[in-house]
C-alpha positions as CSV (number, residue, x, y, z in Angstrom):
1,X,-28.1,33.8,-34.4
2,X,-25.1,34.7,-36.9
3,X,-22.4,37.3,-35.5
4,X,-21.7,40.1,-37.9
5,X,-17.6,40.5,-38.5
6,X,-16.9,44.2,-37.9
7,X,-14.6,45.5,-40.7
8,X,-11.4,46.0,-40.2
9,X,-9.3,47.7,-43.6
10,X,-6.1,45.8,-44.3
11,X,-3.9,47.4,-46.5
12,X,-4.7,45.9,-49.8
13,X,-8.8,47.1,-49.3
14,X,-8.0,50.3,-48.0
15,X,-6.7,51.6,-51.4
16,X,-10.3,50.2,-52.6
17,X,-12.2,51.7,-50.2
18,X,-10.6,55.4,-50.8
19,X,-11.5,54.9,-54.8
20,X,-15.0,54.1,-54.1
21,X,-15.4,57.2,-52.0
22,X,-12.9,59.8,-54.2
23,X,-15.4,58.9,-56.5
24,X,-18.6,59.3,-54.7
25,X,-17.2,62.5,-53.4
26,X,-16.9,63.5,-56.9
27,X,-20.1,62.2,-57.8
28,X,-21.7,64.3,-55.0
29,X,-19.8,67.1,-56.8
30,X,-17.4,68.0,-53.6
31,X,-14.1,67.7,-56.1
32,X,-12.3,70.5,-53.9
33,X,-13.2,67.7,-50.9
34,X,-11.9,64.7,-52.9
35,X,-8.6,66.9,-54.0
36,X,-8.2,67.1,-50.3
37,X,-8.4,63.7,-49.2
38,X,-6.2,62.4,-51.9
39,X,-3.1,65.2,-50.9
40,X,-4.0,64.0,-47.4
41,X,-3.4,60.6,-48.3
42,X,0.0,61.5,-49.8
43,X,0.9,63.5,-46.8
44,X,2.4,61.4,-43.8
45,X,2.4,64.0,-41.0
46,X,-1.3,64.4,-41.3
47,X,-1.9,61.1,-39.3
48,X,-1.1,62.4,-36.0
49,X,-4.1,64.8,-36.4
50,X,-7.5,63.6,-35.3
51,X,-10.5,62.8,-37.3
52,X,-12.4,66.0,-36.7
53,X,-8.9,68.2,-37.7
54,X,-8.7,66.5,-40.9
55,X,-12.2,66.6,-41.6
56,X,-12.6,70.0,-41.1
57,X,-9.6,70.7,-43.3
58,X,-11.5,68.5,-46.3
59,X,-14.7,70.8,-45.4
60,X,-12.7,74.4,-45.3
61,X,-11.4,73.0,-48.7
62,X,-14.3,72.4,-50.0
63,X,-15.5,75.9,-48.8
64,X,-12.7,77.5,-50.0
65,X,-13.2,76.2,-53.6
66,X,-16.5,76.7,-54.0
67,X,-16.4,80.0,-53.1
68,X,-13.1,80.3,-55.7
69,X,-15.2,78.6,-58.8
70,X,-18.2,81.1,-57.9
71,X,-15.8,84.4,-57.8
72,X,-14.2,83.3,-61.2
73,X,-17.8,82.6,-62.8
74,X,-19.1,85.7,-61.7
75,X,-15.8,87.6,-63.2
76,X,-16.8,85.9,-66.4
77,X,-20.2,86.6,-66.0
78,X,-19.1,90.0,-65.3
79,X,-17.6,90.9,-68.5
80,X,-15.1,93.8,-67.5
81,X,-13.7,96.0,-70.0
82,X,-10.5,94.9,-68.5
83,X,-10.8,91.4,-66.2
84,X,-7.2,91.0,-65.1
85,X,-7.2,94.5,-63.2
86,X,-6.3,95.1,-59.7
87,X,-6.9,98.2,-57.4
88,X,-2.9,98.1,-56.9
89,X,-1.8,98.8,-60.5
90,X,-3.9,101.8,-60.2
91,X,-1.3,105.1,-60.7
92,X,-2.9,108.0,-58.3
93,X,-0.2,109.8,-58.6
94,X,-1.0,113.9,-57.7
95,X,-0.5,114.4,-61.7
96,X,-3.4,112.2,-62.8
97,X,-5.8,114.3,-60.4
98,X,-7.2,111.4,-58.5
């Protein structure tokens, strides 16, 4: 009977390993997620968090910018008269009667 090796990443596969799954992220079509992981690999104080911290700040990314990409479709979609609006530009002073 042969023993199986368990993997262990040294440094040079490790930068291997995170292309192969940046781009099977991307592939799955989580690119918020895959933005994520690669500013976390840039960051150094995100190793002292656990596993399931930094995975749930990959997944609230995610989240995040899905729900982002669908608000800005649905503005396009929306076709307003005047898209870059905002409720605090709105002039109610007693003048205009509002």
């Amino acid at each position: 009977m042969t023993s199986v090796k368990p993997i262990n990443p040294t440094a040079s596969t490790l930068p291997m390993m995170m292309h192969t799954t940046l781009n099977q992220l991307r592939s799955l079509r989580l690119e918020s997620m895959a933005q994520a992981l690669e500013q976390q690999l840039t960051q150094s104080g995100l190793s002292a968090m656990s596993f399931e911290e930094r995975f749930a700040l990959l997944v609230d990314r995610e989240v995040h910018g899905r729900q982002d990409r669908r608000c800005a479709r649905l503005l396009k979609l929306a076709r307003l008269k005047y898209p870059q609006a905002a409720i605090e530009d709105l002039d109610s002073r007693a003048g205009r009667g509002l």
